[in-house]
GUMARKOL-151001 format. One record per atom (N, C-alpha, C): x, y, z; residue in three letters. Coordinates in steps of 0.1 Angstrom, whole numbers, padded with zeros to 4 digits, always signed. Layout:
XYZALA ...
END
This chain:
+0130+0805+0193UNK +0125+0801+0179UNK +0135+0793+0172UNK +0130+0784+0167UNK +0139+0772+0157UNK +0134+0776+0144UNK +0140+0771+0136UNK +0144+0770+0122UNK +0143+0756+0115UNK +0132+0751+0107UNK +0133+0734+0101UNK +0139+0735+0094UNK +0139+0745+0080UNK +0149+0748+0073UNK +0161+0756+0071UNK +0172+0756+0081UNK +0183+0768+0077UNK +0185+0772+0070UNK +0186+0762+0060UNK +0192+0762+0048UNK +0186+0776+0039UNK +0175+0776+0046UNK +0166+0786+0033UNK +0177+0799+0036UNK +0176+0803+0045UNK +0184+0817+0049UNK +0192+0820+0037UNK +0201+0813+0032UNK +0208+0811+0021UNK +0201+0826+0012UNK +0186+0823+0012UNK +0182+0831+0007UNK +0184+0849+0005UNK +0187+0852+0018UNK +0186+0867+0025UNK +0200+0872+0011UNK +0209+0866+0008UNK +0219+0873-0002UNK +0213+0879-0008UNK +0201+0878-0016UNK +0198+0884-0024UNK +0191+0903-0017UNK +0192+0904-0005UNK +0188+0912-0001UNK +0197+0927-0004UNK +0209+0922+0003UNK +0225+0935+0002UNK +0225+0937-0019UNK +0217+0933-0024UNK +0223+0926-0037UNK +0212+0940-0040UNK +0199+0938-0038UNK +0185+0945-0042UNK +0190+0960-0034UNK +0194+0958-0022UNK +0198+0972-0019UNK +0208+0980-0026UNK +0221+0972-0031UNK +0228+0977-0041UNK +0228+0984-0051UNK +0212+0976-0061UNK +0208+0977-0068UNK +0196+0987-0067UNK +0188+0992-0059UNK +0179+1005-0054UNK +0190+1018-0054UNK +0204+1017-0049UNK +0209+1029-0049UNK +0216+1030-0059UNK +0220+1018-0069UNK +0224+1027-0082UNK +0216+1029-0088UNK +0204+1028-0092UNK +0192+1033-0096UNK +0189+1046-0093UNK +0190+1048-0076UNK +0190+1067-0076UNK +0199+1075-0084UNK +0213+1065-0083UNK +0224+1072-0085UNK +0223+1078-0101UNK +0219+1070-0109UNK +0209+1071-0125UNK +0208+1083-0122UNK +0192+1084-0117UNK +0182+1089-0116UNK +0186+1106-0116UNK +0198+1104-0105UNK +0199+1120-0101UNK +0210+1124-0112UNK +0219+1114-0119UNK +0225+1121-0131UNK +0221+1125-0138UNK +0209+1115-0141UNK +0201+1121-0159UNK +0192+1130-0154UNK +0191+1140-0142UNK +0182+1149-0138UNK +0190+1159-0139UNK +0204+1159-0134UNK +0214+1170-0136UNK +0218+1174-0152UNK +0220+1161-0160UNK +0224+1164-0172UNK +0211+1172-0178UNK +0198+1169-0181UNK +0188+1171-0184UNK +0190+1185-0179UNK +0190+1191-0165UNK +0187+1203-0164UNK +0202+1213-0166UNK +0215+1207-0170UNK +0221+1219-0176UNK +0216+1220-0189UNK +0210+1214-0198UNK +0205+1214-0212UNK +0196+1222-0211UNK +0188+1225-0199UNK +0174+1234-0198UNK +0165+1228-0198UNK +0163+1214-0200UNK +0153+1203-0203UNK +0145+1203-0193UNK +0151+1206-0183UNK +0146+1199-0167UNK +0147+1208-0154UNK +0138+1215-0148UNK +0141+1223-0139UNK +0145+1217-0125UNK +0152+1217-0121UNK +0158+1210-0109UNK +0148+1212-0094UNK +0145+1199-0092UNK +0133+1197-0082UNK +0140+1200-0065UNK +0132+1203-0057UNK +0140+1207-0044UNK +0141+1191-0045UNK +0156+1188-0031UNK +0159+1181-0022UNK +0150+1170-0016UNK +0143+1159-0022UNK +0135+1154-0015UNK +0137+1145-0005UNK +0129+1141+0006UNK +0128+1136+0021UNK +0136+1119+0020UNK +0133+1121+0031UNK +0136+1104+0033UNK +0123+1095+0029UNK +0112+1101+0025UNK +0099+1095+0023UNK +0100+1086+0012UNK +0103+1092+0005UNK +0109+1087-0006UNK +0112+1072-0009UNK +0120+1067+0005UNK +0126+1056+0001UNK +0117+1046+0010UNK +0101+1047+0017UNK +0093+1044+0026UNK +0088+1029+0010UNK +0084+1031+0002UNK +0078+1021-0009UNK +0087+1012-0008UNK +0101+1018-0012UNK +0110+1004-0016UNK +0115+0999-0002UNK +0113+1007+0002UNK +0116+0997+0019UNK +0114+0989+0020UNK +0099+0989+0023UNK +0087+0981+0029UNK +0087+0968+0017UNK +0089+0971+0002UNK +0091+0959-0003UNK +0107+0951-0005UNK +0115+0957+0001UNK +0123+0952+0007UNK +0123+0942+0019UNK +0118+0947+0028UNK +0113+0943+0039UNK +0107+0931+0032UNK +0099+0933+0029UNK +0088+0918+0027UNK +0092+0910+0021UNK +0103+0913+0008UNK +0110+0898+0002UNK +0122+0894+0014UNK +0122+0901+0028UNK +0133+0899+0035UNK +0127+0887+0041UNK +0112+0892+0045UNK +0105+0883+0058UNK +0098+0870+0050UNK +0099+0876+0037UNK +0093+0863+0032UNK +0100+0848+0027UNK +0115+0854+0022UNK +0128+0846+0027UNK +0127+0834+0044UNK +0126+0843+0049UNK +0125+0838+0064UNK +0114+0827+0066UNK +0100+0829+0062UNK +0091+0822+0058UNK +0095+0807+0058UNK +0103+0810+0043UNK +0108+0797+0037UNK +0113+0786+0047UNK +0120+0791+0058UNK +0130+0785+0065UNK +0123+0776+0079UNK +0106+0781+0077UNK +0100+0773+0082UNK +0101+0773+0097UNK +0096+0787+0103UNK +0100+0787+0119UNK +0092+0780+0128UNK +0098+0780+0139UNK +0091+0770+0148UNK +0095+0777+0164UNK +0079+0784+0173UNK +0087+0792+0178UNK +0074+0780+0189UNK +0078+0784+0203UNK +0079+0779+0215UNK +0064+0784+0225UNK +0051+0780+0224UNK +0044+0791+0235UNK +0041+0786+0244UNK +0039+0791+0260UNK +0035+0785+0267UNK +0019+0785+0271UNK +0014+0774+0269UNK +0000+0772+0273UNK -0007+0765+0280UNK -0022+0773+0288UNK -0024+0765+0298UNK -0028+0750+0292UNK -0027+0741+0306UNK -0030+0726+0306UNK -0034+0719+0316UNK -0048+0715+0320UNK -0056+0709+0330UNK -0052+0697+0328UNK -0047+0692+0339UNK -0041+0677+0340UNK -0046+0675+0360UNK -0046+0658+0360UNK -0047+0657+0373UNK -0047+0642+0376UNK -0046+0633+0384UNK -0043+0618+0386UNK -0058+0615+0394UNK -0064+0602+0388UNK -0072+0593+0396UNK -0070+0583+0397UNK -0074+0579+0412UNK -0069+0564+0416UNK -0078+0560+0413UNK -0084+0551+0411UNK -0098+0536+0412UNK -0094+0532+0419UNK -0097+0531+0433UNK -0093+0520+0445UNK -0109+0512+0448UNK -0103+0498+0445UNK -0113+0489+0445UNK -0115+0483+0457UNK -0124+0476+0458UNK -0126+0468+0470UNK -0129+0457+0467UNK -0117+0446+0473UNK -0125+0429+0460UNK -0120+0421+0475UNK -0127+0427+0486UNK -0133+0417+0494UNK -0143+0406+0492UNK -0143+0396+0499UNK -0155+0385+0495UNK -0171+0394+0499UNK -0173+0401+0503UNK -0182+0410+0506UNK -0189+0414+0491UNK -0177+0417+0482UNK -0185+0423+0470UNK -0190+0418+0457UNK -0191+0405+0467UNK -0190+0390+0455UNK -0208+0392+0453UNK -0213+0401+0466UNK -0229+0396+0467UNK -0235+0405+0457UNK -0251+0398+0458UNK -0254+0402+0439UNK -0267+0409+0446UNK -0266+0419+0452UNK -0277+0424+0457UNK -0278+0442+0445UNK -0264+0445+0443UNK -0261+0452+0430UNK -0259+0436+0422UNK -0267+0443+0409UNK -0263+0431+0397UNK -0256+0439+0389UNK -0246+0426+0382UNK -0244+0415+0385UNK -0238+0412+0398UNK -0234+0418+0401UNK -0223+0417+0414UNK -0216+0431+0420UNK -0215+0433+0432UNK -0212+0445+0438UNK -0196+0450+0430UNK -0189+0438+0431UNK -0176+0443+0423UNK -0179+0444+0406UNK -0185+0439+0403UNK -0188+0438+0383UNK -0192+0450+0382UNK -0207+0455+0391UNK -0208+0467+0389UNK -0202+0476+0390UNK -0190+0477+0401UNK -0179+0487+0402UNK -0175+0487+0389UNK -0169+0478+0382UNK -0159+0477+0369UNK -0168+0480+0357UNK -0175+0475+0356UNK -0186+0482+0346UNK -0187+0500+0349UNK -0191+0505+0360UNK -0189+0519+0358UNK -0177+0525+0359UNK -0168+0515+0363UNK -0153+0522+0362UNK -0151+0521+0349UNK -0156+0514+0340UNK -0152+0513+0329UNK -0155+0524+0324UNK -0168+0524+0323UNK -0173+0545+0312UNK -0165+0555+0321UNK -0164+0552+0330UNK -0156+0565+0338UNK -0139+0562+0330UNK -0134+0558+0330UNK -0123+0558+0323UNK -0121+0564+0307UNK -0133+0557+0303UNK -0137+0560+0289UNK -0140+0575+0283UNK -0144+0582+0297UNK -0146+0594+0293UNK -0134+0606+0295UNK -0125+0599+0305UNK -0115+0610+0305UNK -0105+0615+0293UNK -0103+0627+0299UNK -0093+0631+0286UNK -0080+0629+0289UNK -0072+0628+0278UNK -0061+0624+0281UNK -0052+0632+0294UNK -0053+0641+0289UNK -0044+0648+0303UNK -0046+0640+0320UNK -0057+0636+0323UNK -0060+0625+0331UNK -0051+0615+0332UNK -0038+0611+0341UNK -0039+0598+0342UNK -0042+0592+0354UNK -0049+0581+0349UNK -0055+0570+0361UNK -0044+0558+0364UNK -0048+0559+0380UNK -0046+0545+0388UNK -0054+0533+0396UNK -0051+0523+0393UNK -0057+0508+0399UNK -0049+0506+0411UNK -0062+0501+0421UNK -0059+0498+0429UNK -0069+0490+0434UNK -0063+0476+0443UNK -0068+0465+0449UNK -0068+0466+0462UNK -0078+0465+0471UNK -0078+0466+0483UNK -0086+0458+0489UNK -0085+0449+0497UNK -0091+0440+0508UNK -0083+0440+0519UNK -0082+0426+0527UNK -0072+0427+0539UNK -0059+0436+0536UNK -0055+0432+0527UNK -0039+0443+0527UNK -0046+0447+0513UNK -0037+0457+0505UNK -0041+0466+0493UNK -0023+0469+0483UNK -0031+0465+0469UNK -0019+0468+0458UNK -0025+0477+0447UNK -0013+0484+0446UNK -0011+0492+0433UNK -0014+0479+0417UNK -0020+0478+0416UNK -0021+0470+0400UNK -0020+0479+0387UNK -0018+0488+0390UNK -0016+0497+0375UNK -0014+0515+0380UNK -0001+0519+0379UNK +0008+0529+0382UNK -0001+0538+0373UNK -0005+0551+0379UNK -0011+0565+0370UNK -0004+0563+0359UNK -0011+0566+0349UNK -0009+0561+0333UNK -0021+0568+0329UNK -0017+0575+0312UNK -0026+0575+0302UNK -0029+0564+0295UNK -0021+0556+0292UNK -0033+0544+0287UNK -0037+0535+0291UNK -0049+0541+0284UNK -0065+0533+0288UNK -0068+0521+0288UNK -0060+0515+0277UNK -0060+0499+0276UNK -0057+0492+0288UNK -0042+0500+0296UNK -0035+0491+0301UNK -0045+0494+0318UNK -0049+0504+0318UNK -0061+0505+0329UNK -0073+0497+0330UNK -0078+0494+0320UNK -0092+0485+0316UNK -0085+0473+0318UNK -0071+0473+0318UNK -0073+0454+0320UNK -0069+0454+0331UNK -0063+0463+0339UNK -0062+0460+0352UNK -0072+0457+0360UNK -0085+0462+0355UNK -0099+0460+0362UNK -0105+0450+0360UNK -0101+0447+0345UNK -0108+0433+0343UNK -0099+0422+0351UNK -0094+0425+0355UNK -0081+0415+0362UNK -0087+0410+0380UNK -0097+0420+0382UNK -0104+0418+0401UNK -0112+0408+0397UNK -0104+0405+0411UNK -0121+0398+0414UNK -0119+0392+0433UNK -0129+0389+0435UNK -0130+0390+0448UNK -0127+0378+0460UNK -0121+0385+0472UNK -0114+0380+0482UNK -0105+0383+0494UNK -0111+0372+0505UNK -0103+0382+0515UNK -0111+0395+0527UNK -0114+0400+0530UNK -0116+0407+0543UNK -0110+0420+0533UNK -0120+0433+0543UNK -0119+0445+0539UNK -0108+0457+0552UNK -0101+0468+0543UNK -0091+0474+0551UNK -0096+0487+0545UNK -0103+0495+0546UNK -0109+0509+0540UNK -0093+0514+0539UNK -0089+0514+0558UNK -0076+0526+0559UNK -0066+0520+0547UNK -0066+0508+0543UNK -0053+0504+0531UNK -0055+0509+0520UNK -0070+0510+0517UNK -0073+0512+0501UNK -0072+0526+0500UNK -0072+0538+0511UNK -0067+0550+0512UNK -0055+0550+0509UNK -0049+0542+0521UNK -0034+0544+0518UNK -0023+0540+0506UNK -0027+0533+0505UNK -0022+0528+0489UNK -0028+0533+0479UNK -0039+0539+0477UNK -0044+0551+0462UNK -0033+0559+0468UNK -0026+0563+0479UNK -0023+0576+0484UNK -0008+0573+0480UNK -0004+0562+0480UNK +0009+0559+0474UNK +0010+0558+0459UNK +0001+0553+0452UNK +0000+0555+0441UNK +0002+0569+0431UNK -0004+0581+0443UNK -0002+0593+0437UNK +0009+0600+0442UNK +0020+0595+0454UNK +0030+0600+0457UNK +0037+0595+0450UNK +0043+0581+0443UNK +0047+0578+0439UNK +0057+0568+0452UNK +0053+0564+0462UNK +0061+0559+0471UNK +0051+0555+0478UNK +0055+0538+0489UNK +0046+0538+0499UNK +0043+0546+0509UNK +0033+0545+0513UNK +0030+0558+0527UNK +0022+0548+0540UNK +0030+0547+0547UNK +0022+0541+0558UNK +0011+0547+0568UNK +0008+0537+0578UNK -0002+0543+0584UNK +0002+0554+0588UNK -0009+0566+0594UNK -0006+0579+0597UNK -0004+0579+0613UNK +0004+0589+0621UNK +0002+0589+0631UNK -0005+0603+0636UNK +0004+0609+0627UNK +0000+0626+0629UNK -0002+0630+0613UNK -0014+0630+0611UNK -0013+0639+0596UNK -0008+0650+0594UNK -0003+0661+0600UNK +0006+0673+0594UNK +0021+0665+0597UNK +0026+0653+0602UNK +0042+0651+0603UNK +0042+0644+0590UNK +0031+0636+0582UNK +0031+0628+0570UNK +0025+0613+0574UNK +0037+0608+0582UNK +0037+0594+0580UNK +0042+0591+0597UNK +0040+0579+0601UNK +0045+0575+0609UNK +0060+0576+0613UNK +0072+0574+0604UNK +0084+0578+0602UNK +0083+0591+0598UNK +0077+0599+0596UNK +0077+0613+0592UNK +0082+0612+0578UNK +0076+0607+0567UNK +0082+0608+0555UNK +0071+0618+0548UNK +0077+0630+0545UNK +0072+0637+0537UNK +0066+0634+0525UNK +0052+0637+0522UNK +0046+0632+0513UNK +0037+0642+0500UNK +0042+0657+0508UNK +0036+0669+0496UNK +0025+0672+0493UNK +0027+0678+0483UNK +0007+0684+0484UNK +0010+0679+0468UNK -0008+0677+0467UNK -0011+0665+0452UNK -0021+0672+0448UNK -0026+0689+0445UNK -0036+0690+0442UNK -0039+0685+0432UNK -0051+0688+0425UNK -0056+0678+0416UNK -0055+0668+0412UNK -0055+0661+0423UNK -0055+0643+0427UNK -0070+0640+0434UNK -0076+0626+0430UNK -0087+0621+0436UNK -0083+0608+0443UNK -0086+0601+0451UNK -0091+0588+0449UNK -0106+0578+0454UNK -0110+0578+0441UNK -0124+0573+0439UNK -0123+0556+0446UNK -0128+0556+0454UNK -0131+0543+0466UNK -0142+0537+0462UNK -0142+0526+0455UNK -0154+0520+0452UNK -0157+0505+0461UNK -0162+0510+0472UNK -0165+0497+0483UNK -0181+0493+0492UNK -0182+0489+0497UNK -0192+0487+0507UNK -0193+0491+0517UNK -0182+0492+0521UNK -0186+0500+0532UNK -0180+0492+0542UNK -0177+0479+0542UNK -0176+0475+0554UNK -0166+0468+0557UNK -0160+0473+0573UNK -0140+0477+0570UNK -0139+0467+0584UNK -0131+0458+0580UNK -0130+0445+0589UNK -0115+0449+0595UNK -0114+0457+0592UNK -0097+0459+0600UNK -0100+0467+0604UNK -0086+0467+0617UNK -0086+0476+0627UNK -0081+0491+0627UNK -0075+0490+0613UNK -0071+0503+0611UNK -0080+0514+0609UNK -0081+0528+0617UNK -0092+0534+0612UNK -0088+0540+0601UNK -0101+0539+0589UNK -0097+0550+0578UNK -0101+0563+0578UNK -0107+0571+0588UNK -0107+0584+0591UNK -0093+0589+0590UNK -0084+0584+0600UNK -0071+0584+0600UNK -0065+0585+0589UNK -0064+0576+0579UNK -0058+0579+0567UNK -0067+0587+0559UNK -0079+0592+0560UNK -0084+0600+0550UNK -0077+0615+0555UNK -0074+0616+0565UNK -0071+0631+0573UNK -0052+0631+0565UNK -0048+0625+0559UNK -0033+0622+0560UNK -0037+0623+0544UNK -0045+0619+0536UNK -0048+0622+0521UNK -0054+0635+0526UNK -0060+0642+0531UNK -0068+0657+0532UNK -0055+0667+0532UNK -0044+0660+0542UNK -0034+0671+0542UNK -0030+0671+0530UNK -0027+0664+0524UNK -0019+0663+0510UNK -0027+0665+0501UNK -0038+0669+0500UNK -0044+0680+0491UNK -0053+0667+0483UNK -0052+0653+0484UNK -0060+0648+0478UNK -0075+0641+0484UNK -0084+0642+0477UNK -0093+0642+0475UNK -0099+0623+0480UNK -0106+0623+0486UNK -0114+0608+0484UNK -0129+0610+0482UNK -0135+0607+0468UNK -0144+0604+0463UNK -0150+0590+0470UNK -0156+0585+0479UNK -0162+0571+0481UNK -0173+0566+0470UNK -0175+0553+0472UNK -0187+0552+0462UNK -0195+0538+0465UNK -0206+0541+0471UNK -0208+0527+0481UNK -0218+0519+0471UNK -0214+0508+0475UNK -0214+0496+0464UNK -0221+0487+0475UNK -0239+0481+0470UNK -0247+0472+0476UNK -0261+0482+0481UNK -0269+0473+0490UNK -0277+0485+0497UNK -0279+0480+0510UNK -0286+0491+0516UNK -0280+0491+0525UNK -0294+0481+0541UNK -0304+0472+0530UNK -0311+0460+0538UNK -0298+0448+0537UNK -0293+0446+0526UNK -0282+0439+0523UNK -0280+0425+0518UNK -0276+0413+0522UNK -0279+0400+0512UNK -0268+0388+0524UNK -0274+0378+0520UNK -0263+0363+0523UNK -0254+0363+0516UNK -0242+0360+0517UNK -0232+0350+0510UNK -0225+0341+0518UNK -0221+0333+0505UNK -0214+0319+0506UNK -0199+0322+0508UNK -0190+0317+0520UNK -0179+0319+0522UNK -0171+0310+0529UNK -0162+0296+0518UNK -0159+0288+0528UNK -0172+0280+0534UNK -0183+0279+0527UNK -0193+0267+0536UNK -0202+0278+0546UNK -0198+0287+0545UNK -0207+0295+0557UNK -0215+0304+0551UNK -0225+0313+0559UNK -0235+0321+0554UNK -0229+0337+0557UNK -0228+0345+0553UNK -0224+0358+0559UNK -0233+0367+0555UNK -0238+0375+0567UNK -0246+0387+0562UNK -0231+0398+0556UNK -0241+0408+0546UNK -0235+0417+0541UNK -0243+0423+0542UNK -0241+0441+0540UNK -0249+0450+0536UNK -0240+0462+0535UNK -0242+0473+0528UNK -0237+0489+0527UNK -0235+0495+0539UNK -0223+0498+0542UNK -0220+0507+0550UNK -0218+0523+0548UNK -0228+0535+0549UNK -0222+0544+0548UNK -0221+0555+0554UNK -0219+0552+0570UNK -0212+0555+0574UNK -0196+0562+0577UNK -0192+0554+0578UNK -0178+0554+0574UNK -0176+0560+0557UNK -0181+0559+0555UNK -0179+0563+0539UNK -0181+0577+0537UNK -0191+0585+0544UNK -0191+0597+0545UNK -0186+0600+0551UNK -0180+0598+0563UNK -0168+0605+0574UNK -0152+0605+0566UNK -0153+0598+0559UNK -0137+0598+0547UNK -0142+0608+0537UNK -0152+0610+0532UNK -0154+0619+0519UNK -0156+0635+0529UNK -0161+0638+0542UNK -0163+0644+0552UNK -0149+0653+0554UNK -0138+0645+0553UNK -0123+0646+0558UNK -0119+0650+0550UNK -0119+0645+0539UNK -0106+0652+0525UNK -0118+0663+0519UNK -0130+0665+0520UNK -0138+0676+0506UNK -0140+0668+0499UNK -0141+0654+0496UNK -0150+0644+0489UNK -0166+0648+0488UNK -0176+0638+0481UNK -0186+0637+0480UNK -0191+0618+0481UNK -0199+0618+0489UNK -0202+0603+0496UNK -0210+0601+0479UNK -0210+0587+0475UNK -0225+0588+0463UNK -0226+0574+0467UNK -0237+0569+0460UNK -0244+0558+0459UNK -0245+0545+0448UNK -0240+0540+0443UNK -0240+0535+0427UNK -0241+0525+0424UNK -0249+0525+0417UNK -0256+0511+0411UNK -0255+0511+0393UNK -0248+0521+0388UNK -0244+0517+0372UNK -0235+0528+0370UNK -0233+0533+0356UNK -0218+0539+0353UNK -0225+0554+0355UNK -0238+0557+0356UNK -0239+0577+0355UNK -0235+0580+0370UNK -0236+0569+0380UNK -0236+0574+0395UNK -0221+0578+0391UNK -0211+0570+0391UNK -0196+0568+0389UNK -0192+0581+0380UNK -0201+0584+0370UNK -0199+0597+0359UNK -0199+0607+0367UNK -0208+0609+0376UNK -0209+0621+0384UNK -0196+0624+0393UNK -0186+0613+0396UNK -0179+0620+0403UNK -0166+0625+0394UNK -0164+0626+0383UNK -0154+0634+0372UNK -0157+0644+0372UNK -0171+0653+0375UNK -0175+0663+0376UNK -0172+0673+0384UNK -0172+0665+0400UNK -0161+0668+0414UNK -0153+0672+0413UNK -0141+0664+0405UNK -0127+0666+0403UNK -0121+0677+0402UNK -0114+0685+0412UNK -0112+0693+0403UNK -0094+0694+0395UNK -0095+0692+0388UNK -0082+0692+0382UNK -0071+0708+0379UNK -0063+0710+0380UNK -0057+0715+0381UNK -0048+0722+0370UNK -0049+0735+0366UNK -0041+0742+0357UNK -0023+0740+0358UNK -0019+0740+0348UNK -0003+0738+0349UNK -0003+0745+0335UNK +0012+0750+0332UNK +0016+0754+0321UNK +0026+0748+0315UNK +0029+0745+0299UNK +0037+0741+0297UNK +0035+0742+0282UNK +0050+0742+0276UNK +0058+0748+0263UNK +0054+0740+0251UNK +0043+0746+0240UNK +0042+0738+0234UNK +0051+0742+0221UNK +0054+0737+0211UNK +0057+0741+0200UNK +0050+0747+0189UNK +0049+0753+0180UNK +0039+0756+0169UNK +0047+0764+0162UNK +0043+0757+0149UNK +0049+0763+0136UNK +0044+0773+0130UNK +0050+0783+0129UNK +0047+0799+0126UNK +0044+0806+0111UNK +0049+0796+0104UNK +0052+0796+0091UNK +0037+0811+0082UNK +0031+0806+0085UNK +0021+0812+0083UNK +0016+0828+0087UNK +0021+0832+0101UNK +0024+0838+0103UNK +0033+0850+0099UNK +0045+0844+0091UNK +0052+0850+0095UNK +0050+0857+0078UNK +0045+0845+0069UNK +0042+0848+0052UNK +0032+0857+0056UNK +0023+0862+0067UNK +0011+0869+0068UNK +0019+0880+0066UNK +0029+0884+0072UNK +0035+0899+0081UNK +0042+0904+0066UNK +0047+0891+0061UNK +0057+0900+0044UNK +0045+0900+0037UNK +0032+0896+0035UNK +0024+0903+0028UNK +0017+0913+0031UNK +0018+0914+0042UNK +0015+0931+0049UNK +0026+0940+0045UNK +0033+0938+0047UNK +0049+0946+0041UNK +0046+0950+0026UNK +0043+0938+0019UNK +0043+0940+0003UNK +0031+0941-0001UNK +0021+0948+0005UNK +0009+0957+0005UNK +0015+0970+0009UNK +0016+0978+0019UNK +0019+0980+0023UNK +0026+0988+0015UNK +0039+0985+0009UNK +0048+0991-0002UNK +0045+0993-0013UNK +0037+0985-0019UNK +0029+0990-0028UNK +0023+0999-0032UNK +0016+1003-0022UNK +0004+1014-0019UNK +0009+1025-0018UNK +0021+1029-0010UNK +0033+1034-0007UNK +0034+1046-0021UNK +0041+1030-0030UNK +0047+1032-0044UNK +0035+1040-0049UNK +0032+1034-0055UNK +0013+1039-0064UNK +0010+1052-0059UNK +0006+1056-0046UNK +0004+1071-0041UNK +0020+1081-0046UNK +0026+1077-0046UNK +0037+1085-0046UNK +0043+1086-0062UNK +0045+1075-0071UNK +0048+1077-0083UNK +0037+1072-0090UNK +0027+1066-0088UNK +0014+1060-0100UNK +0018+1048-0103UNK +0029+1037-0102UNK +0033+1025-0100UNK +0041+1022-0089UNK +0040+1005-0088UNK +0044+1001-0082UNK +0064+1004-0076UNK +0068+1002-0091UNK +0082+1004-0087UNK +0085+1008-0100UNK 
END
């Protein structure tokens, strides 16, 4: 427990002062009872208890604790706190340029990444991430929101798709270090670099489905499962599919999801489907985030003026039952 004001303490002198002052008062009391009763005035009352001094106590007590009051405490509790990290791992392959989701496979991603952002609470922090042929961190787990919304507004599309990168880099984003391809998921990493357990960690994969590199992402999704996190996929297009323009050429596209459920399969994910922001809402519901404790502050003050007016009740009552007033 802290103190905002010390200074008040200053106060408590007056305490040794009031006790001083209660025992010359007896000291009175029991003279002019002796003098009175050699006069005959006064018949000498037995010996009374310690009860006696239970009234002035207790309002002692209470101008003690209410002194204290003053001084404005500030004591320490520990309380629970659901906190947990999500990635947004994007996919801004030329694949998501196609408008078979409108406006576009990637717009719609950012459009419902957007209410999904919007709704978390702060204890949440989110990460961005870019993934096509190779895959970047664009915005480190963070509570603000701002600086996450412009990360998103910042994609756009290009390049050939790497599912296993966009794993592995959400997966670095929540280690806080890169993590390479896996060789053995219980050694970590190819170099064996220990990478820890992340419970309530997600990363929400918002792609198509369709993984032009050779890397498999089963592989890295087994290497996020060890480490306790989570891949949410979220497949973006449908799955008859569309043309696009690339460099002068025509390319078929369409939904893959396949592969998309074999990664949500691997970590305790859920595969979904999304075409606006409630699909994307549904997976914060998944999440499960994780209890932690920690020390908050709170000022007691109130408390503590509760307990000396219980005291100075208390003594009162005391008083009044025993002599007919207070003091």
């Amino acid at each position: 427990m802290t103190l905002t004001w010390p200074w008040a303490l200053a106060g408590l002198l007056v305490v040794p002062v009031l006790v001083l002052g209660y025992r010359r008062v007896l000291r009175v009391q029991e003279q002019r009872r002796v003098a009175l009763a050699e006069q005959g005035l006064f018949m000498p009352a037995p010996r009374r208890g310690w009860w006696r001094h239970v009234g002035p106590a207790l309002l002692i007590g209470a101008l003690t604790v209410l002194v204290l009051s003053l001084t404005r405490p500030v004591a320490s509790f520990a309380e629970p706190h659901r906190e947990g990290t999500v990635v947004l791992a994007f996919d801004v392959s030329n694949s998501m340029a196609a408008t078979d989701v409108k406006p576009s496979r990637l717009e719609a991603a950012k459009a419902a990444a957007r209410g999904f952002v919007e709704k978390q609470p702060s204890s949440v922090r989110i990460a961005v991430v870019a993934f096509g042929g190779t895959a970047l961190v664009t915005q480190r787990p963070t509570d603000d929101r701002t600086a996450v919304l412009a990360a998103v507004a910042r994609l756009k599309p290009s390049g050939e798709t790497s599912l296993a990168d966009g794993v592995l880099t959400g997966l670095s984003a929540i280690v806080g270090k890169p993590v390479k391809a896996p060789g053995d998921a219980e050694a970590g990493t190819t170099d064996e670099t220990a990478i820890g357990f992340h419970g309530g960690t997600a990363i929400v994969l918002l792609t198509d489905g369709e993984n032009t590199a050779s890397a498999d992402p089963v592989k890295a999704a087994e290497l996020a499962s060890a480490a306790g996190v989570k891949v949410e996929p979220i497949g973006l297009g449908t799955p008859e599919g569309t043309v696009i323009q690339v460099d002068g050429f025509s390319v078929a596209t369409a939904l893959d999801e396949t592969s998309l459920q074999q990664i949500a399969q691997t970590t305790g994910g859920t595969y979904r489907r999304a075409t606006d922001a409630a699909s994307l809402a549904a997976v914060y519901d998944a999440i499960e985030l994780q209890w932690t404790m920690r020390t908050v502050p709170h000022e007691v003050t109130s408390w503590v003026a509760a307990f000396a007016a219980l005291l100075l009740l208390g003594g009162a009552t005391v008083s009044v039952l025993r002599q007919g007033r207070v003091i």
